[in-house]
N, C-alpha and C positions, 0 to 999 in steps of 0.2 A: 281640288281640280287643278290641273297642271294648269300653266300660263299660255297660251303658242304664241309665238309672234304669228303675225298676220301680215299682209300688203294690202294697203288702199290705194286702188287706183282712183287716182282723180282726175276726171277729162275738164281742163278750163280752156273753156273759146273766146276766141280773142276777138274780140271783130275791129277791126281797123275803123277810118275818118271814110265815110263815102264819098264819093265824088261823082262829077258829074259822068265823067267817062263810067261808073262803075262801080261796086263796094267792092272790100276785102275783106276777108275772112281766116283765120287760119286756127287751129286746133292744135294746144300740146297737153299732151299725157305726163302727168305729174306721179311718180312713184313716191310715197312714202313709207318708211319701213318702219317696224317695231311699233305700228299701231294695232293694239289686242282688241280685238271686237268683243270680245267676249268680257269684259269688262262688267263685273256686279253692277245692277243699277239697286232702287230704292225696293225695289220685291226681291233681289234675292241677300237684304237682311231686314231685321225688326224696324215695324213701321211706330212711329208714338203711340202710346196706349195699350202698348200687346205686353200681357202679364210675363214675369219672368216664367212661370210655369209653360204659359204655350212658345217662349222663349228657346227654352230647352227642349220642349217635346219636337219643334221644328226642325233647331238646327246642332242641336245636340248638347252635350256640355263641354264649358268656355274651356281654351286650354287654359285660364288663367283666370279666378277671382279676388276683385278688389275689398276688400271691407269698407264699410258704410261709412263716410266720413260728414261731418257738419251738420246742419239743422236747414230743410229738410234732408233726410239724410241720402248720400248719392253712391253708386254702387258704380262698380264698372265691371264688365267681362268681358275679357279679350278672345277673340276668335280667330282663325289664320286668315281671314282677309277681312274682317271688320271688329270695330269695337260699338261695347252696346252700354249707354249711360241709363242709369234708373234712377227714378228720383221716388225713395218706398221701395212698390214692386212690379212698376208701371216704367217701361221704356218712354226716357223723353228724348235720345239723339240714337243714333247710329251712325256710324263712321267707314267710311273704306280705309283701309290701310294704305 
């Protein structure tokens, strides 16, 4: 899925010191740019616990696998926006790139 950039408008209100004559008020619009709303959260990759099999039936296979390294043994597969660590054949992290 491609990236877009996006714009968050941000309205921050300012409110001034009251006084007795009256408050003050005033509003500015904050542009910021190159914020991606669409940004992966925790559901769109491997949650802990989900077997490599429904792993890959989800999101398909890794463009890249690690072999098993150390005691328990840990696996890694890279994906184009996340990486997914297994500990056996049970997800215990996931990562966004």
């Amino acid at each position: 899925m491609p990236s877009l950039t996006r714009f968050l408008v941000v309205t921050l209100a300012l409110t001034g010191s009251l006084c007795s004559a009256g408050g003050s008020a005033q509003a500015d619009t904050l542009l910021i740019q190159g914020v991606d709303a669409a940004k992966p959260t925790m559901a769109d990759r491997p949650t802990p616990g989900t077997s490599m099999a429904r792993v890959e039936a989800r999101f398909g296979a890794p463009a890249s696998r690690s072999a098993a390294v150390g005691k328990p043994p840990i696996t890694r597969w890279d994906y184009a926006d996340f990486v997914v660590f297994f500990e056996y054949d049970h997800v215990i992290h996931s990562v966004r790139r």
